[in-house]
C-alpha positions as CSV (number, residue, x, y, z in Angstrom):
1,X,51.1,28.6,42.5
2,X,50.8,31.8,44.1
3,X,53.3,30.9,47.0
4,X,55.6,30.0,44.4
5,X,55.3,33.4,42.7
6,X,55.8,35.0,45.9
7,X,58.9,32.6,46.7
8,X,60.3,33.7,43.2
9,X,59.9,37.3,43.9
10,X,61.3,37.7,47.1
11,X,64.7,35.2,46.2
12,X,65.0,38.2,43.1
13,X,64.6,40.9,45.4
14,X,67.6,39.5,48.2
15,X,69.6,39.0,45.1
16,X,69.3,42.7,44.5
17,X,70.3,43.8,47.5
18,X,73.1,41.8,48.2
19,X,74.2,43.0,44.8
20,X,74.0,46.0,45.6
21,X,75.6,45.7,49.1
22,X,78.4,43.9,47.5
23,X,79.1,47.2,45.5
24,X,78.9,49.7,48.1
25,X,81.7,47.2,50.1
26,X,84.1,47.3,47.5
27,X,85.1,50.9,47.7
28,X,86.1,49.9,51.1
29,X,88.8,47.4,50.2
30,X,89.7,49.0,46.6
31,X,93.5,49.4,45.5
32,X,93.0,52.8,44.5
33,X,91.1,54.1,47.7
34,X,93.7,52.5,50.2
35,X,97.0,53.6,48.2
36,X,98.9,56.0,50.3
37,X,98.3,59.6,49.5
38,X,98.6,62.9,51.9
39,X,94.8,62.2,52.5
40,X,95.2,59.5,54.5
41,X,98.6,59.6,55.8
42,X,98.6,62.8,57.4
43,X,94.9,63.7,57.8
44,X,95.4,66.6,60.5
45,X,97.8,68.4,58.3
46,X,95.4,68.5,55.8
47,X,92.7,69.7,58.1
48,X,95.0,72.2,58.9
49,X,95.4,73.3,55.0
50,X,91.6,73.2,55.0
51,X,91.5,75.3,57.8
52,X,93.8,77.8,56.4
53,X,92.2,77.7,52.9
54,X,90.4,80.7,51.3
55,X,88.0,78.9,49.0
56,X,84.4,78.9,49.5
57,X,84.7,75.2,51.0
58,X,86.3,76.7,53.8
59,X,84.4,80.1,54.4
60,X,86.4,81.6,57.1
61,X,90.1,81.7,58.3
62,X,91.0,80.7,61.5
63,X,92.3,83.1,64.2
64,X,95.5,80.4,64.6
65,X,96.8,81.4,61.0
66,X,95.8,84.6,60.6
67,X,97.0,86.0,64.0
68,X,100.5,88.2,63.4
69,X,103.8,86.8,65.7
70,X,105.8,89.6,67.0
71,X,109.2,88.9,66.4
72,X,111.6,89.7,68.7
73,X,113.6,92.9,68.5
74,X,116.5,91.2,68.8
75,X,117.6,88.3,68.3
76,X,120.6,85.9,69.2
77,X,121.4,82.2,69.5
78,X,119.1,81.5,72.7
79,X,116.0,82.6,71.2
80,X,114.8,84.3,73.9
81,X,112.6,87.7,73.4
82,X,115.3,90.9,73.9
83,X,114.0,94.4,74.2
84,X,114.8,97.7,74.6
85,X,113.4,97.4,78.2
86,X,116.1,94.4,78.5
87,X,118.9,96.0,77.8
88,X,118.1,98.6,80.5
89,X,117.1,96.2,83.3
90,X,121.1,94.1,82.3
91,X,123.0,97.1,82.3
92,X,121.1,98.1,85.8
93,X,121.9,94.9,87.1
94,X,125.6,95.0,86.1
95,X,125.9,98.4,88.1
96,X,123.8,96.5,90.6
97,X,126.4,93.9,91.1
98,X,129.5,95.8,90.9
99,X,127.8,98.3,94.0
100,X,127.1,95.0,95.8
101,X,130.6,93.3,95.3
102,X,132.2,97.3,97.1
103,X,130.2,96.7,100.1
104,X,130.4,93.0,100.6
105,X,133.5,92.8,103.6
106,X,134.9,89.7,102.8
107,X,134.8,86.6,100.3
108,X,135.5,84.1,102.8
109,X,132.9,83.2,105.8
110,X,133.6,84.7,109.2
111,X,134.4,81.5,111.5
112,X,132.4,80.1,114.7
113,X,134.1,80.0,117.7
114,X,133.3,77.0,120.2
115,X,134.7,74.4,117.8
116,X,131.3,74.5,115.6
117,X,131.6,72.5,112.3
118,X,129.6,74.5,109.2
119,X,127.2,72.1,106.7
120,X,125.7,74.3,103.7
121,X,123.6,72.9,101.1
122,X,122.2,76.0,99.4
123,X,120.4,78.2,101.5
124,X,120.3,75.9,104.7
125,X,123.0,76.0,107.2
126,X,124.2,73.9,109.7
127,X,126.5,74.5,112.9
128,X,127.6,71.0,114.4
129,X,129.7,70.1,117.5
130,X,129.6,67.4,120.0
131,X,130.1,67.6,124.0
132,X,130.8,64.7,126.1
133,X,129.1,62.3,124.4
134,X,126.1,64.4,123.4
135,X,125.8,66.3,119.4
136,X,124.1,69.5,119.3
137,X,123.3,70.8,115.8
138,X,122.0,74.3,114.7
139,X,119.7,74.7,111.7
140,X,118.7,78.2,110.1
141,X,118.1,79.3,106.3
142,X,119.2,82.6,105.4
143,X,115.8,83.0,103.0
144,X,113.6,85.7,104.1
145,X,116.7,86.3,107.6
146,X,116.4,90.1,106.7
147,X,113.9,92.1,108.5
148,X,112.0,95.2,107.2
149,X,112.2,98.3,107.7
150,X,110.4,100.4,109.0
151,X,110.7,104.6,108.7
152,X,108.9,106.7,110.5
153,X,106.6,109.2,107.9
154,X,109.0,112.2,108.5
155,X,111.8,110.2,107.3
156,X,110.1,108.9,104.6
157,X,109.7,112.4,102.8
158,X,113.2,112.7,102.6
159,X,115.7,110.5,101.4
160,X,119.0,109.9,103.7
161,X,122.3,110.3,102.6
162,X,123.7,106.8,101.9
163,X,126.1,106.7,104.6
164,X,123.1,107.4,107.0
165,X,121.7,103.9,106.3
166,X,121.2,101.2,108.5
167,X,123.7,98.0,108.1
168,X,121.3,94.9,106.3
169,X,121.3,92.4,109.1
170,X,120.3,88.9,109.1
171,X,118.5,87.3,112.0
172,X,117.1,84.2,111.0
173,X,115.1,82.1,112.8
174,X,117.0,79.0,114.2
175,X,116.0,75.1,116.0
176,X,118.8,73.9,118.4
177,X,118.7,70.0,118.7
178,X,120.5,68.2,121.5
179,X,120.8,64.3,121.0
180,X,122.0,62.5,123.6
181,X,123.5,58.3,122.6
182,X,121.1,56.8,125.2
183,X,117.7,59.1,124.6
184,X,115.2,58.0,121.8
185,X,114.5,61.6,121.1
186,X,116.1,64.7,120.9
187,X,115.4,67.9,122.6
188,X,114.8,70.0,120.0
189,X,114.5,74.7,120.5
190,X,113.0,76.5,118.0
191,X,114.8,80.0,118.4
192,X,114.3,83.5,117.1
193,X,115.6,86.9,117.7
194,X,113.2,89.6,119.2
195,X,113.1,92.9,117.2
196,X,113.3,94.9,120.8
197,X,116.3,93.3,122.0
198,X,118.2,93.6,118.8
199,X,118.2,97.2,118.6
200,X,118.9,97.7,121.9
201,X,121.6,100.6,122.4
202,X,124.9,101.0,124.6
203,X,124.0,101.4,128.5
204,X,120.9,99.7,128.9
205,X,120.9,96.7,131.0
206,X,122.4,93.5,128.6
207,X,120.0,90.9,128.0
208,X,119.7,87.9,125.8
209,X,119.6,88.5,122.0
210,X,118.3,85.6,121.2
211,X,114.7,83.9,122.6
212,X,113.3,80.4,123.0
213,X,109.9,80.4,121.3
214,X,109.2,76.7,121.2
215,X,110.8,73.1,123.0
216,X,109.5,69.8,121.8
217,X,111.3,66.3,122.1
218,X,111.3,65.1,118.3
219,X,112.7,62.0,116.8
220,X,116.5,62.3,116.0
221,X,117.6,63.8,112.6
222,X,113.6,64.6,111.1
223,X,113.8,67.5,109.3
224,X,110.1,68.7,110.1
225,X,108.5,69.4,113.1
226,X,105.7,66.7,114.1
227,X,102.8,68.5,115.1
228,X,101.8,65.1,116.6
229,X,104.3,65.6,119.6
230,X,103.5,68.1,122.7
231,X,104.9,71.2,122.1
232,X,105.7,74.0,125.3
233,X,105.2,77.5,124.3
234,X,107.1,79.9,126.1
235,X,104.7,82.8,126.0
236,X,103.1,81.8,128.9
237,X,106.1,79.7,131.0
238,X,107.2,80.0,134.1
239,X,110.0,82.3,134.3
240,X,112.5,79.8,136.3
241,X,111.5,76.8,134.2
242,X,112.6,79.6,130.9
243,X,115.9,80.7,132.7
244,X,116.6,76.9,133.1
245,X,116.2,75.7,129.7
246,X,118.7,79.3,128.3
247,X,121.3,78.0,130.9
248,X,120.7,74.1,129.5
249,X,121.4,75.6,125.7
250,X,124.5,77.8,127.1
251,X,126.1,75.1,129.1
252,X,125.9,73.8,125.9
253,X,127.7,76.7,123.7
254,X,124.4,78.0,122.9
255,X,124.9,82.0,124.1
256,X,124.7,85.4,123.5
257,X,128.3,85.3,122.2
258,X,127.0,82.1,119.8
259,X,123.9,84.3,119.3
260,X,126.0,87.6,117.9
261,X,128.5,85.3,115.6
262,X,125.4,83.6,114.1
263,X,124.1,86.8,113.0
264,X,127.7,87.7,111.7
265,X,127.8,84.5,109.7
266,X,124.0,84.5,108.2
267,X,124.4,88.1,106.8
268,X,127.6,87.0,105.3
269,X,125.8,84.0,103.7
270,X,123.1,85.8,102.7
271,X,125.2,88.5,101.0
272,X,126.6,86.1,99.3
273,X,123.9,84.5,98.1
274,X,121.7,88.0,96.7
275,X,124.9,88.4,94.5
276,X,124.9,85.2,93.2
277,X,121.3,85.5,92.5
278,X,121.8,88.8,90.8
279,X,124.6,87.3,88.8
280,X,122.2,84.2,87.5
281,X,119.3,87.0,86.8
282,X,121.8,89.1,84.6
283,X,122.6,86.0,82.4
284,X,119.4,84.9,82.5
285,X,118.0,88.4,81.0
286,X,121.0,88.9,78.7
287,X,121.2,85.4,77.9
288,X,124.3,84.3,78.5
């Protein structure tokens, strides 16, 4: 008797609760709870509002919507920022160029002699020719060609006269590479010119412009230098073995005379190319 009054209890009491389980389900699949409304469709937008809202719910307003946006000064169709500072730096710039364009000594490059056939693609140049069966190419950029200068401190207190100023130069850095039909790898000179024998003046003893820095053999046509094959530095060569390989480049066209129009030809390029640079910075700032 009592086991079945136990029984009858605890079937009433599972009864109740899945009752009341049932009811706290059916919010879940109601109509009226799953009908689209901003609440559900867009929830961050209106955690956003709720952010933004001014009631006691919220408590506080976020930085994000209370933070003032400057607005331009003035404004135009690109929607870029234009300010007084702006104006200044385009109209500089415009002066800039025009001084720039006086200066600049011809529109067309100056040409190589030696039968030299010029590549460009940007910044980089090439100088290509073949001899008896063998193609020599010459590589140099013009970025960063210009060296600095350097005043002594009395001439920096006063300013010289414009005419008084030294002619903008460009002596890039340069790798000659000889390829021969039957070799694997080409012979491949990195180049530069020395500051000292650059500058040097009428009536001292000529020597070569130009200075072999580095030979490596290198396979045909990389564009980078594997540090995985031997490299000679010439800072500490043997001076025969050096005079050999400067007679190897200038049997080759490779010369002082090659050396001087290179430098003609870079400072042309690179003329060219801080006007067209100064030209794309004015649009850009003036938006053009």
């Amino acid at each position: 008797m009592l086991k079945s009054v136990v029984r009858a209890v605890g079937a009433a009491v599972r009864l109740s609760t899945a009752t009341t389980s049932t009811a706290r389900a059916l919010p879940l699949t109601s109509p009226t709870l799953c009908a689209p409304s901003s609440a559900t469709a867009r929830p961050f937008t209106r955690s956003l509002w709720m952010m933004n809202n001014n009631g006691a719910s919220s408590g506080y307003r976020t930085k994000l919507f209370s933070s003032k946006v400057l607005s331009p000064s003035v404004s135009c169709g690109c929607g870029g920022l234009h300010t007084e500072g702006d104006k200044a730096f385009g109209d500089f710039l415009s002066d800039e160029i025009k001084e720039e364009r006086k200066i600049q000594k011809s529109t067309s490059l100056p040409k190589m002699s030696g039968g030299w056939e010029l590549e460009m693609n940007g910044t980089e140049v090439k100088l290509i020719k073949s001899v008896s069966g063998e193609k020599i190419t010459v590589t140099f950029n013009v970025n960063n060609s210009i060296p600095p200068s350097f005043d002594e401190e009395a001439d920096q207190a006063q300013q010289k006269p414009a005419e008084d100023e030294p002619e903008i130069v460009s002596t890039p850095n340069f790798v000659v590479e000889v390829t021969k039909q039957a070799a694997k790898h080409s012979l491949v000179f990195d180049c530069h010119y020395p500051e000292d024998e650059i500058s040097h003046g009428e009536g001292e003893e000529e020597s070569d412009i130009f200075a072999i820095r580095e030979v490596s053999f290198q396979p045909e046509g990389d564009s980078e230098w594997k540090e995985t094959s031997y490299t000679l530095n010439t800072d500490s060569l043997d001076w025969a073995l050096y005079d050999h390989l400067m007679d190897f480049l200038a049997d080759r066209g490779v010369d002082n005379t090659f050396a001087d129009e290179l430098m003609e030809l870079s400072t042309a390029i690179e003329h060219q190319e801080y006007i067209r640079f100064l030209e794309d910075l004015s649009s850009f700032v003036k938006c053009k």
